[in-house]
VOBA-1610 file (N, C-alpha, C; in pm, whole numbers, padded with zeros to 5 digits, always signed):
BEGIN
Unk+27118-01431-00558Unk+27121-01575-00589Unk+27195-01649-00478Unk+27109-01728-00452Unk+27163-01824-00313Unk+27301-01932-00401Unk+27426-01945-00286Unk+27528-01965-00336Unk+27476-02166-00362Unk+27395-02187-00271Unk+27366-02352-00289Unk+27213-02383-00341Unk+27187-02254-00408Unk+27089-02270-00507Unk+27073-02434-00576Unk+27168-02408-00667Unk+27168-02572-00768Unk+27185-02676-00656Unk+27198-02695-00554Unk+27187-02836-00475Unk+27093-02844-00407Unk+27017-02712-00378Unk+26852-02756-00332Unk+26758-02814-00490Unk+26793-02706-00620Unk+26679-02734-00702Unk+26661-02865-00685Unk+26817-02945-00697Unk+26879-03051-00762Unk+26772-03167-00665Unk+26820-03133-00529Unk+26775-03231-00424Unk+26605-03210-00453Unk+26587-03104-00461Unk+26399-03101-00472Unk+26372-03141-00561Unk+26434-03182-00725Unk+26373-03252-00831Unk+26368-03366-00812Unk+26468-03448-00707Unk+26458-03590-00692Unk+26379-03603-00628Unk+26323-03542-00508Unk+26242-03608-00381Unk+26141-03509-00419Unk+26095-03423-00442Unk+25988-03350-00451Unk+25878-03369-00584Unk+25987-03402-00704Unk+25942-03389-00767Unk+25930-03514-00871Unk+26044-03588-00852Unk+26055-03751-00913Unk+25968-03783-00829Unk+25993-03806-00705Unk+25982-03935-00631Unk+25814-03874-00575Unk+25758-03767-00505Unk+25668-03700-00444Unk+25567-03681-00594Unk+25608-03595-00651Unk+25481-03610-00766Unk+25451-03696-00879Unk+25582-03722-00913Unk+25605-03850-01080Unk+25551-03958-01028Unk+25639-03986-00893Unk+25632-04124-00864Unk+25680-04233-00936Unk+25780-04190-01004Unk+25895-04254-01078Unk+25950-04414-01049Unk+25973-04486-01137Unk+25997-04580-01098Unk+26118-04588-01003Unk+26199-04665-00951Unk+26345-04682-00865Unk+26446-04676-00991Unk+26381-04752-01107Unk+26492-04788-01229Unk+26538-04615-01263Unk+26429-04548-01287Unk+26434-04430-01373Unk+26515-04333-01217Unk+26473-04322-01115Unk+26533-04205-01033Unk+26711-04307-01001Unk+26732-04415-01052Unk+26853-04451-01035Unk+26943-04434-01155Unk+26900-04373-01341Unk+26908-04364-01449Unk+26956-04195-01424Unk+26868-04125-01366Unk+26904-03953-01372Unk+27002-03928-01269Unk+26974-04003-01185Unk+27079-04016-01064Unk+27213-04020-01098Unk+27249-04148-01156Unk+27427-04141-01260Unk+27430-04051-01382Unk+27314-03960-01417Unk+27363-03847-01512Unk+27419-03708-01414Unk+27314-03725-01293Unk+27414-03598-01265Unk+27530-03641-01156Unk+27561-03748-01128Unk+27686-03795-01097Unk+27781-03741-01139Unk+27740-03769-01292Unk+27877-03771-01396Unk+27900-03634-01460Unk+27762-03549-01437Unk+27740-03387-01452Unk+27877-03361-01374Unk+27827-03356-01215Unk+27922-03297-01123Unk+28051-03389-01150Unk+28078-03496-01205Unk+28229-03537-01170Unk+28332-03440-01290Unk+28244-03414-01430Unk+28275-03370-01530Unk+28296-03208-01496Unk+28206-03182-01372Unk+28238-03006-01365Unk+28370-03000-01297Unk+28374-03109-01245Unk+28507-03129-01153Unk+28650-03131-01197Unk+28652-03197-01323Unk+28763-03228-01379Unk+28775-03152-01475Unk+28677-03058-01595Unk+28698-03009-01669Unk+28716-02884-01629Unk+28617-02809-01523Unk+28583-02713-01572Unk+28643-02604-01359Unk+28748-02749-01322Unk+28783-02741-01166Unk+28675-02677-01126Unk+28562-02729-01064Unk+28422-02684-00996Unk+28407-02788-00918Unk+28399-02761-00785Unk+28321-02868-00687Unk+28205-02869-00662Unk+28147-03016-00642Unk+28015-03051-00643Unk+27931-02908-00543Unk+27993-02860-00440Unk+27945-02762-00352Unk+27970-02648-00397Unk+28068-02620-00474Unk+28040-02435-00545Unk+27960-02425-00644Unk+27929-02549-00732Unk+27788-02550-00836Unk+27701-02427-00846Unk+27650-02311-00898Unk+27581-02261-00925Unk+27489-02247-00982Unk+27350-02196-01069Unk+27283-02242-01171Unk+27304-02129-01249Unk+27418-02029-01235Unk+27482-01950-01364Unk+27550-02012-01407Unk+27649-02125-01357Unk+27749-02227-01369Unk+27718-02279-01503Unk+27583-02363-01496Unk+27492-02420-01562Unk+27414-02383-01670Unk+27470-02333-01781Unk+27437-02287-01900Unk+27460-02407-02011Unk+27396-02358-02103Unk+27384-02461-02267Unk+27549-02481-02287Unk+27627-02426-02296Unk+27743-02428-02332Unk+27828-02562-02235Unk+27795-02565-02127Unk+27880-02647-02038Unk+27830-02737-02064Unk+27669-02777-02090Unk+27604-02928-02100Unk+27695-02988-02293Unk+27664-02899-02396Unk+27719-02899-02493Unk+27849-02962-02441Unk+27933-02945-02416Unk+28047-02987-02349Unk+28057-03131-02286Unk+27946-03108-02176Unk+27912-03205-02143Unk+27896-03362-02258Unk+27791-03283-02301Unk+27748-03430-02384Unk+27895-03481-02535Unk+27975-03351-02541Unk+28102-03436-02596Unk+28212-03514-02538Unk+28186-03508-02365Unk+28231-03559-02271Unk+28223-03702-02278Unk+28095-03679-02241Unk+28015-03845-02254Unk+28046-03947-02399Unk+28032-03835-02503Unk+28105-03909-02631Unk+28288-03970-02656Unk+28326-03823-02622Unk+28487-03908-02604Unk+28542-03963-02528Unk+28559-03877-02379Unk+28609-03938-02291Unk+28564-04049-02233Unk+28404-04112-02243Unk+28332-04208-02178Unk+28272-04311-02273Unk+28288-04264-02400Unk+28282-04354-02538Unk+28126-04417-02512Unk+28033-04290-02519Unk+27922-04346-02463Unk+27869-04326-02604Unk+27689-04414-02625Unk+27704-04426-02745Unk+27589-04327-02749Unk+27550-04281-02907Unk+27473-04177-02902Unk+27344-04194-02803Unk+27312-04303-02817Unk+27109-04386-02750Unk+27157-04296-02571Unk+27305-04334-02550Unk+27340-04275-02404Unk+27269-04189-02380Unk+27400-04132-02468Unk+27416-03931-02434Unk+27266-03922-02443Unk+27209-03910-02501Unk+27019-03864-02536Unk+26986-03903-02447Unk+27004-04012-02387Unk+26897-04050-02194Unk+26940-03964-02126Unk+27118-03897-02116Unk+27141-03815-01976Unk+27082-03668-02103Unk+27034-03655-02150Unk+27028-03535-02213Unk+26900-03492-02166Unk+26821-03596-02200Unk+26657-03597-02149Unk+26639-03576-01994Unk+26732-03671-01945Unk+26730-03664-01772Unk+26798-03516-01767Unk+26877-03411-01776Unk+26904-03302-01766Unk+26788-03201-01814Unk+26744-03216-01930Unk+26588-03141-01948Unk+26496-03147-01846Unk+26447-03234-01801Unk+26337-03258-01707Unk+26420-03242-01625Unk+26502-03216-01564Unk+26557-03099-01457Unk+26532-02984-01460Unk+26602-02924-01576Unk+26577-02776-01635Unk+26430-02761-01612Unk+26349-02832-01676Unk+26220-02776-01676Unk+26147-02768-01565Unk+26188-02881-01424Unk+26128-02805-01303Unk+26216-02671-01266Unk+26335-02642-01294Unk+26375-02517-01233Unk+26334-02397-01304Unk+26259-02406-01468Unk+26166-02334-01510Unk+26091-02326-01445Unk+26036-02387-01371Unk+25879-02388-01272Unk+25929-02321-01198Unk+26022-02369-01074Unk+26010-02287-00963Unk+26145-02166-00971Unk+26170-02144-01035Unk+26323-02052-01065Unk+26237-01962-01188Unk+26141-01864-01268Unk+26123-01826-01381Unk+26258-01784-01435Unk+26304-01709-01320Unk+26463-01594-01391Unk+26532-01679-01485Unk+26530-01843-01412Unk+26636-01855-01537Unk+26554-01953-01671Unk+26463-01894-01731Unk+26393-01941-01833Unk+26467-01941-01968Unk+26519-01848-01971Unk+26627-01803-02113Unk+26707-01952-02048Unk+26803-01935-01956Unk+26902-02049-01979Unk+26841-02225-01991Unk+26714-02215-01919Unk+26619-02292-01981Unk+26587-02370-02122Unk+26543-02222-02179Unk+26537-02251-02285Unk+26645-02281-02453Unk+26751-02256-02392Unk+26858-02295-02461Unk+26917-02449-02455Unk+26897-02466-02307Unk+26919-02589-02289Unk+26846-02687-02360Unk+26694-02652-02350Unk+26658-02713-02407Unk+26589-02785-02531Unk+26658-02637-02600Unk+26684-02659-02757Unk+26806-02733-02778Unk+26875-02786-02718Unk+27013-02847-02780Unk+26901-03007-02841Unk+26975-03010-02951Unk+26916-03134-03078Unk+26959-03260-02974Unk+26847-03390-02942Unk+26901-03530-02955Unk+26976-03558-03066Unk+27126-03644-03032Unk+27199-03741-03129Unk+27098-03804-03227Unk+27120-03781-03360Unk+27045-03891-03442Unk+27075-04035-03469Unk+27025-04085-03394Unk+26999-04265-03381Unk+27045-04347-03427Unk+27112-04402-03484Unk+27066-04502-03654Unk+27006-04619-03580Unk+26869-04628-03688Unk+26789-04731-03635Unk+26861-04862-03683Unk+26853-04929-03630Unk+26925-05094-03678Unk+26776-05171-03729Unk+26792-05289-03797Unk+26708-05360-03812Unk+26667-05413-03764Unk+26532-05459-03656Unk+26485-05527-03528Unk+26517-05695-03598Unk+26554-05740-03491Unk+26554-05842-03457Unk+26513-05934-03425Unk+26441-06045-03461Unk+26368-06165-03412Unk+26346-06268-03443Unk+26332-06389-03393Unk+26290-06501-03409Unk+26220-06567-03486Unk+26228-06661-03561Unk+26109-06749-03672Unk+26084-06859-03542Unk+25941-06882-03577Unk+25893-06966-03542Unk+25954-07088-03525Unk+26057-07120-03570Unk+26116-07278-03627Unk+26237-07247-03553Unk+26266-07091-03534Unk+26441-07108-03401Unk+26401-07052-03295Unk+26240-07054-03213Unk+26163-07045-03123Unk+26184-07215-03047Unk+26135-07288-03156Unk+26090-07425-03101Unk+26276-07488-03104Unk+26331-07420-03191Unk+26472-07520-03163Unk+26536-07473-03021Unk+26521-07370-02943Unk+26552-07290-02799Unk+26460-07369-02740Unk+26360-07374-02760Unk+26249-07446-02631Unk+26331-07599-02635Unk+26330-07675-02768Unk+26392-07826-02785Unk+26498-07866-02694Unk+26568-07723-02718Unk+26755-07712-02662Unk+26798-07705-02506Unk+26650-07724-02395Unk+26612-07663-02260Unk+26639-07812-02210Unk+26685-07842-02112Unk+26727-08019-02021Unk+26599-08023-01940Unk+26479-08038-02043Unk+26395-08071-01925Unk+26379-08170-01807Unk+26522-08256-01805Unk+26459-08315-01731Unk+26548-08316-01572Unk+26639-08226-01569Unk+26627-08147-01474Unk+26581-07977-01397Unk+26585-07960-01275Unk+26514-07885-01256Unk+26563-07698-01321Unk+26660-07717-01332Unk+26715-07591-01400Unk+26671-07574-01564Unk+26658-07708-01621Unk+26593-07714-01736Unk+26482-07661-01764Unk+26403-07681-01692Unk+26282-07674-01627Unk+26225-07525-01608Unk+26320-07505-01549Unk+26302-07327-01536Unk+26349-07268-01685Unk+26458-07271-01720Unk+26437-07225-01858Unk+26387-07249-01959Unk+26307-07374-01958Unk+26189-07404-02049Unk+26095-07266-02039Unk+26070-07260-01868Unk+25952-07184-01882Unk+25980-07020-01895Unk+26112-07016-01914Unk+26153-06871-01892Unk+26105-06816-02044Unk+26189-06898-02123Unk+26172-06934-02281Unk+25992-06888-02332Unk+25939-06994-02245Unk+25766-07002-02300Unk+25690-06869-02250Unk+25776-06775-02085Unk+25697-06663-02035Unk+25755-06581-02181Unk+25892-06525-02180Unk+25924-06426-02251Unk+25838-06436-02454Unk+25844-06557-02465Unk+25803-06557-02582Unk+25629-06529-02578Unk+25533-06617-02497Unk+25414-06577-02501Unk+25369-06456-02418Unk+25419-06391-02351Unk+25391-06213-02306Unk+25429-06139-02414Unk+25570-06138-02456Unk+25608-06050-02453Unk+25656-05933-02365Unk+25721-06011-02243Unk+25764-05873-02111Unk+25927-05875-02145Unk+25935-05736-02069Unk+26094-05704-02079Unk+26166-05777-01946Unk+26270-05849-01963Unk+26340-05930-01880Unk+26353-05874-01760Unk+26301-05743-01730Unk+26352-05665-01565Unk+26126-05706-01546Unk+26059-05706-01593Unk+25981-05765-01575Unk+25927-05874-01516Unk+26014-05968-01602Unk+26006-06104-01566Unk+26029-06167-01430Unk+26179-06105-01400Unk+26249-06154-01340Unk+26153-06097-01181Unk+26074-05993-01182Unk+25991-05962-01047Unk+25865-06060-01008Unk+25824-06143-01142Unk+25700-06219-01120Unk+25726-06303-01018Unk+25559-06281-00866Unk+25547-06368-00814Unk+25435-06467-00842Unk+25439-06553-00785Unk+25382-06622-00715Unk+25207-06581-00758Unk+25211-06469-00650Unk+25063-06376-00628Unk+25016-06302-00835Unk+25076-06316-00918Unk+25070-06246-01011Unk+25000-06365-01155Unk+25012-06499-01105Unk+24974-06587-01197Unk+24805-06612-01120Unk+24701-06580-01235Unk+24557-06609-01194Unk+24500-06696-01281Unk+24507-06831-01188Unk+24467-06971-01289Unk+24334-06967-01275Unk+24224-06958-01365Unk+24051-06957-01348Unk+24014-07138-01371Unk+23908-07147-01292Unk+23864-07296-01290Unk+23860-07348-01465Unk+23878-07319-01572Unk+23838-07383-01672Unk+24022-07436-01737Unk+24087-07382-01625Unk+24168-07441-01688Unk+24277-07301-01768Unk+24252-07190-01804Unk+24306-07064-01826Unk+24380-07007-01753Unk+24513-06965-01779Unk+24599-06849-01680Unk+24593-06698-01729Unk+24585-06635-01637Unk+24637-06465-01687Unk+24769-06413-01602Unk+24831-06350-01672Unk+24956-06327-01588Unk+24967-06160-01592Unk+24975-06129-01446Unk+24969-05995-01385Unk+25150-05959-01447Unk+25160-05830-01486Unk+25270-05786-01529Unk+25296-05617-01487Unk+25391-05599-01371Unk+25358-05500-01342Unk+25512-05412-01443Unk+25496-05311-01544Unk+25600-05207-01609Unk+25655-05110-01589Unk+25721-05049-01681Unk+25741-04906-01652Unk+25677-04849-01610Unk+25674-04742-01468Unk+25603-04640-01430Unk+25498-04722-01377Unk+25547-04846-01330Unk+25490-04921-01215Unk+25316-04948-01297Unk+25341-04956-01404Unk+25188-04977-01511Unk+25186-05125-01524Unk+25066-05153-01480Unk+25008-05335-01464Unk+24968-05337-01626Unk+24930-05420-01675Unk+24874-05522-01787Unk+24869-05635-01702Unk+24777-05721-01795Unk+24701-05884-01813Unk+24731-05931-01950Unk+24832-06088-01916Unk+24816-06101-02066Unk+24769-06225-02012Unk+24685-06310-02124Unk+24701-06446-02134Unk+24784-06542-02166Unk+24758-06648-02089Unk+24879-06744-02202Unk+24859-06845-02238Unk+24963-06910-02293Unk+24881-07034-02385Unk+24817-07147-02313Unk+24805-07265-02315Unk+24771-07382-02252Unk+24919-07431-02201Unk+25000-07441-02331Unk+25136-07509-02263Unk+25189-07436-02207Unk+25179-07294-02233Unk+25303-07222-02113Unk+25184-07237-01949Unk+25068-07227-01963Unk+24955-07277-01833Unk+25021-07370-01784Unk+25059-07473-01850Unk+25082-07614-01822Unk+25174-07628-01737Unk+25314-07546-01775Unk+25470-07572-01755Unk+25466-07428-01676Unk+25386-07361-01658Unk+25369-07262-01535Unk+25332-07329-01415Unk+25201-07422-01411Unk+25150-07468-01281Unk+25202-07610-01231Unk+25283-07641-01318Unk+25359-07790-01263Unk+25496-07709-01250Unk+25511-07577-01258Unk+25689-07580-01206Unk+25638-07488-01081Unk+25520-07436-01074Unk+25496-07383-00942Unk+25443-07499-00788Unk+25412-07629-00838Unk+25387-07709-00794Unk+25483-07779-00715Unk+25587-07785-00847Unk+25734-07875-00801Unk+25789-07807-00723Unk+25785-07641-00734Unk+25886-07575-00642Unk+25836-07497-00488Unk+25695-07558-00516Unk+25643-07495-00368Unk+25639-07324-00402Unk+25590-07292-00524Unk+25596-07121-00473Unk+25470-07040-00400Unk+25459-06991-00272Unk+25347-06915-00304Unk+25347-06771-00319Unk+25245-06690-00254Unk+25138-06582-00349Unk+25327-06481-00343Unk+25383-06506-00240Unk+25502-06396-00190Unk+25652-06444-00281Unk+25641-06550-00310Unk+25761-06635-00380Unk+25749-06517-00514Unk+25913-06541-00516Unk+25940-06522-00679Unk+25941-06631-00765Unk+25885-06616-00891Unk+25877-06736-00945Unk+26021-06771-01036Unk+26094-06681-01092Unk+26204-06749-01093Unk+26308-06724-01018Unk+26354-06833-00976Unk+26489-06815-00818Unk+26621-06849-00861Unk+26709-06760-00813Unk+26844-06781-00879Unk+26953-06851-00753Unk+27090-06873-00801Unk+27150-06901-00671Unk+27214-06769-00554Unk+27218-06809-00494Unk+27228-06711-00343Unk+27172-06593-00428Unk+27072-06588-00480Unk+26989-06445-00442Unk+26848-06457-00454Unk+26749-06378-00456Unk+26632-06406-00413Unk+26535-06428-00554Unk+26585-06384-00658Unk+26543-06373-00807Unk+26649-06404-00887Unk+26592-06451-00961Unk+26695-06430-01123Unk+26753-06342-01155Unk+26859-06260-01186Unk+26913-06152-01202Unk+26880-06117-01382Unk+26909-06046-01437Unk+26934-05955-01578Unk+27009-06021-01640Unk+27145-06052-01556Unk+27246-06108-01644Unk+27222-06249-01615Unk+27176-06290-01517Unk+27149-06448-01503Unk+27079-06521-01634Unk+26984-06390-01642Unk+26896-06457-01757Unk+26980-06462-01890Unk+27047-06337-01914Unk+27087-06395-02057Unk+27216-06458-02098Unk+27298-06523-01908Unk+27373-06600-01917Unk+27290-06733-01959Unk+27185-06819-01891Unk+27115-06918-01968Unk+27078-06907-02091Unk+27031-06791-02164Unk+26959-06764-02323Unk+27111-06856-02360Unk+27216-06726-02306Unk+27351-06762-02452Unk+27375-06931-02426Unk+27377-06969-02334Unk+27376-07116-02319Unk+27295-07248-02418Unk+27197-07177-02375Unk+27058-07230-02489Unk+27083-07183-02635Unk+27137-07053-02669Unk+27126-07046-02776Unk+27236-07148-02834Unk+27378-07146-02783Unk+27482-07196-02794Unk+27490-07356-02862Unk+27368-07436-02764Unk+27336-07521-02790Unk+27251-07576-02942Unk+27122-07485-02939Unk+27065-07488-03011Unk+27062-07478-03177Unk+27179-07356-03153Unk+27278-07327-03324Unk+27332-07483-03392Unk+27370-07533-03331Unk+27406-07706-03378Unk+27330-07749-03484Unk+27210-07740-03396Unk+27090-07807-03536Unk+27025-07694-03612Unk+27006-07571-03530Unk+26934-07459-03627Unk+27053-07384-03652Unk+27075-07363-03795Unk+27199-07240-03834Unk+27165-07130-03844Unk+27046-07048-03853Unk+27024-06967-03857Unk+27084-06892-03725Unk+27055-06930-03628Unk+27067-06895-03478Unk+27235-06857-03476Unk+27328-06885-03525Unk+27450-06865-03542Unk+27478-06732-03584Unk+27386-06667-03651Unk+27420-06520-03732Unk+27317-06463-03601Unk+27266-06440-03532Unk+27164-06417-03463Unk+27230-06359-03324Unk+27271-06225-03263Unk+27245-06168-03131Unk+27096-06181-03054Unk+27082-06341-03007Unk+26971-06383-02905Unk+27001-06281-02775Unk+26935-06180-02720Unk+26937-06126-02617Unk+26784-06156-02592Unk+26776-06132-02439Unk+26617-06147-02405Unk+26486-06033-02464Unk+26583-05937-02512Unk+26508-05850-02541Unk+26443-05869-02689Unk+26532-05990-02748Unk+26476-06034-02911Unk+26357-06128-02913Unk+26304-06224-02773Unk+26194-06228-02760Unk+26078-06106-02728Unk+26087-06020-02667Unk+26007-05923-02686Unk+25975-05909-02837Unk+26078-05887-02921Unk+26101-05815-03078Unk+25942-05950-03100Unk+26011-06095-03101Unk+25963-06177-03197Unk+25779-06187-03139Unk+25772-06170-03027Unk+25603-06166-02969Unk+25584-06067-03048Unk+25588-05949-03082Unk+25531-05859-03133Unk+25518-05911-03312Unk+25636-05980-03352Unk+25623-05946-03502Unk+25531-06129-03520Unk+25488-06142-03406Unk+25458-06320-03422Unk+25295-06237-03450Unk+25252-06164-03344Unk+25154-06127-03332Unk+25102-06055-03436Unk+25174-05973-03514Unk+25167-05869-03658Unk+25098-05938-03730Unk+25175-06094-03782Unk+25220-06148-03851Unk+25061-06273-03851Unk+25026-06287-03749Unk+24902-06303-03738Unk+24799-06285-03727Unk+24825-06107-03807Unk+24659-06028-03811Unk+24642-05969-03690Unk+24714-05941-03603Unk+24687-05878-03440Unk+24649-05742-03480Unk+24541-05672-03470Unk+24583-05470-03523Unk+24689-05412-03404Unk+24781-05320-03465Unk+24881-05287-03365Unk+24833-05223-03238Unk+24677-05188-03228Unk+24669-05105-03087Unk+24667-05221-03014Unk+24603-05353-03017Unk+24604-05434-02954Unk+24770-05526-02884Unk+24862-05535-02994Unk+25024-05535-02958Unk+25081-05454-02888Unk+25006-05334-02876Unk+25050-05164-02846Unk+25036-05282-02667Unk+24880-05239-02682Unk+24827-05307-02533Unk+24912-05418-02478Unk+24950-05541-02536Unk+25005-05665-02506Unk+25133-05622-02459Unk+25208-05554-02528Unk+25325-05503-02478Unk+25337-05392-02373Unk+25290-05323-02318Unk+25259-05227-02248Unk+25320-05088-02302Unk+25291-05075-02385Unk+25343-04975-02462Unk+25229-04849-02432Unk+25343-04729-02347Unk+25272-04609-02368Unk+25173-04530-02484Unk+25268-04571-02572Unk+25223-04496-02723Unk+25244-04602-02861Unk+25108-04576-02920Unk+25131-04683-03020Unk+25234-04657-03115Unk+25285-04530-03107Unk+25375-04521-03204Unk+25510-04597-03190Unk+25539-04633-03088Unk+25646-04697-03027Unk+25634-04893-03104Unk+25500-04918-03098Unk+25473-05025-03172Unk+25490-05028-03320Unk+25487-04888-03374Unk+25481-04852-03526Unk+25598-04935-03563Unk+25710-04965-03493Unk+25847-05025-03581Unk+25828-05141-03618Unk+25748-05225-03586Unk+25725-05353-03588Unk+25618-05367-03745Unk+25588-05257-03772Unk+25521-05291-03869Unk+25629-05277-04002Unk+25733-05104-03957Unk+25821-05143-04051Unk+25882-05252-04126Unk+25946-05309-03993Unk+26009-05414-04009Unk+25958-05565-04061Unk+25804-05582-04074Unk+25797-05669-04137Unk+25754-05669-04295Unk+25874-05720-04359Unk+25840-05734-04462Unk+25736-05806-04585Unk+25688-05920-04508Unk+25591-06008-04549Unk+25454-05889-04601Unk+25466-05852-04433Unk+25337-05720-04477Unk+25374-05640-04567Unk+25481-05591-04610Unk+25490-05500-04749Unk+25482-05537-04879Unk+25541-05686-04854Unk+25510-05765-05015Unk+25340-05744-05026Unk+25280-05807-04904Unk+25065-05816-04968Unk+25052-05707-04970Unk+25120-05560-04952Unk+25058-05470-04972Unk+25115-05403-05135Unk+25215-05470-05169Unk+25283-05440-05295Unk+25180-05534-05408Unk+25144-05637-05359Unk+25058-05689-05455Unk+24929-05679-05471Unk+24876-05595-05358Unk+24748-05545-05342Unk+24767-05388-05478Unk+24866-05365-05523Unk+24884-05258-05606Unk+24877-05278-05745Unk+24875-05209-05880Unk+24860-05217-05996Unk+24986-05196-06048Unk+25085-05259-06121Unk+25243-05212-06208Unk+25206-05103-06281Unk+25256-04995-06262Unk+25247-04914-06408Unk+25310-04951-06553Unk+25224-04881-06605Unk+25255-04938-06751Unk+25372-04865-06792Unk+25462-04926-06869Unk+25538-04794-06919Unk+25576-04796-07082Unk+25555-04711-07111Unk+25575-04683-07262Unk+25747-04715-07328Unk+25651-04761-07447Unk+25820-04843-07507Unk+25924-04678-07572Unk+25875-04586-07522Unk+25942-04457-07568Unk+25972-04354-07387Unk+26069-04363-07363Unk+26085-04316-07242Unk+26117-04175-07245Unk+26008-04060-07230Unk+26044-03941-07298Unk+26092-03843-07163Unk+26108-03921-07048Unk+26128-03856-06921Unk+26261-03772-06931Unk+26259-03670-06843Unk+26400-03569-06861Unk+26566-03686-06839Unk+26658-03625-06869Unk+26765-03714-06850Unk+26846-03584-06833Unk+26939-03570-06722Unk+27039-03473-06693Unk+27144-03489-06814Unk+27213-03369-06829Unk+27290-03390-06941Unk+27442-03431-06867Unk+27526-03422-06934Unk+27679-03492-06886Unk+27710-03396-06795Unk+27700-03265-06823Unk+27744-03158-06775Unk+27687-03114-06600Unk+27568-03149-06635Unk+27485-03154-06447Unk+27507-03298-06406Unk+27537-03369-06431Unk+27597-03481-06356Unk+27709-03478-06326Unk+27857-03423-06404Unk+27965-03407-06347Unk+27977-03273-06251Unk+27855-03202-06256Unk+27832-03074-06113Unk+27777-03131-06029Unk+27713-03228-05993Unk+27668-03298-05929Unk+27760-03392-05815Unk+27846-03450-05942Unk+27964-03545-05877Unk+28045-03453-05788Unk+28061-03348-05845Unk+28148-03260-05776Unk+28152-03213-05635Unk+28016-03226-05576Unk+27946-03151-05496Unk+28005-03267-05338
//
């Protein structure tokens, strides 16, 4: 066993095999990148191992185990974390299954260790009525207004994720002579979609591209001294807007507005108006429709028509069903 074994696999999964065959996005090879950062800083401090004596006997189930209680205490990371560097450490393992067989057993241990279980929270989103009080709440009538009018009208009528947004040029809005826009959206794993959009977001798309001179190479939204809108730029304006907007709508007050709760509300706007989910699946760029499946959970409207689409059972004025006696209920309590 070559003593710098683990820093070739390591280096060949990024460039050979992220970047050369996946073709991975920059986001994702910069995501696995700070897991094994924090791999090697953690072999360092726990387990006194330098990044250069690393081995891949080193590298057994037991140390990642370790690992990932690392990430929990000492780094107070939250479970959704630990499970991304867990995943990004698997799809390591599993190219050094490929080109390493010998170490398949340590392989395969690894990669039986269980994902953290989740707790799903309740999705989040918008009514129609604290949609229009955020659009109301925008200074249109200067030019920064202006832009977050339309930031407001992209995120709500796509449905794109704010690292999305913030790349649209210029070259990506296709206005057809009748008066129609489609907006090029390039995603995860560098995956395009077409969505349409409305007339007014058409509207307040081609008069703010007008006012600001963008063309095919421009970003369409521009921040100060940098070349785009940033992540946090954006949901420094949301909290602004929302801030405002809570005044007259109260609802918005109990409400974590992040950009990502317009995504939530396009999807459940769309549910909610008869859309079938493969088609939301599509709108959103969603790999797998199952990923869209939450949106159906979560709306409840749809469970009431489907509760009344049902028959009450009848029930008899004599309820002859079993009843535990005192005695298996206080074994019960016990337990």
């Amino acid at each position: 066993m070559k003593s710098n074994e683990f820093q070739i696999l390591l280096q060949n999964f990024f460039l050979k095999w992220m970047m050369g065959q996946k073709k991975v996005s920059p986001s994702t090879i910069q995501a696995y990148k700070d897991t094994f950062r924090i791999l090697l800083k953690y072999m360092h401090e726990e387990h006194d191992v330098k990044a250069s004596s690393i081995n891949m006997r080193g590298i057994n189930a037991d140390v990642i185990i370790g690992f990932l209680h690392y990430l929990e205490n000492n780094r107070k990371n939250s479970y959704k974390t630990v499970n991304n560097r867990l995943a990004a450490i698997k799809s390591f393992m599993e190219y050094v299954s490929y080109e390493c067989p010998e170490y398949s057993g340590t392989v395969r241990k690894i990669k039986a260790i269980p994902f953290r279980k989740v707790e799903k929270k309740e999705i989040c989103y918008l009514t129609k009525e604290e949609m229009n009080s955020l659009l109301n709440a925008c200074q249109t009538m200067n030019s920064e207004g202006r832009r977050d009018h339309l930031m407001l009208l992209l995120l709500y009528n796509s449905g794109m994720r704010v690292s999305e947004m913030i790349s649209i040029q210029g070259k990506d809005a296709h206005f057809s002579d009748n008066g129609k826009c489609h907006l090029r959206i390039t995603g995860k794993g560098r995956k395009e979609r077409v969505v349409p959009l409305w007339q007014t977001t058409t509207k307040c798309l081609s008069d703010f591209m007008h006012e600001n001179g963008i063309q095919d190479n421009d970003y369409l939204l521009s921040g100060r001294n940098v070349k785009h809108l940033t992540r946090s730029g954006v949901r420094y304006r949301i909290d602004c807007i929302v801030k405002k907007a809570a005044s007259t709508c109260l609802s918005l007050k109990n409400k974590s507005v992040t950009p990502h709760v317009f995504r939530h509300s396009t999807a459940m706007s769309l549910l909610q108006s008869g859309i079938d989910i493969s088609t939301i699946a599509m709108w959103l760029g969603h790999e797998s429709i199952e990923t869209t499946h939450k949106y159906m959970v979560a709306d409840i409207e749809l469970k009431e028509r489907a509760l009344n689409k049902l028959h009450e059972p009848e029930l008899n004025e004599m309820d002859n069903r079993y009843h535990a006696t005192g005695d298996i209920l206080a074994f019960l309590n016990s337990l």
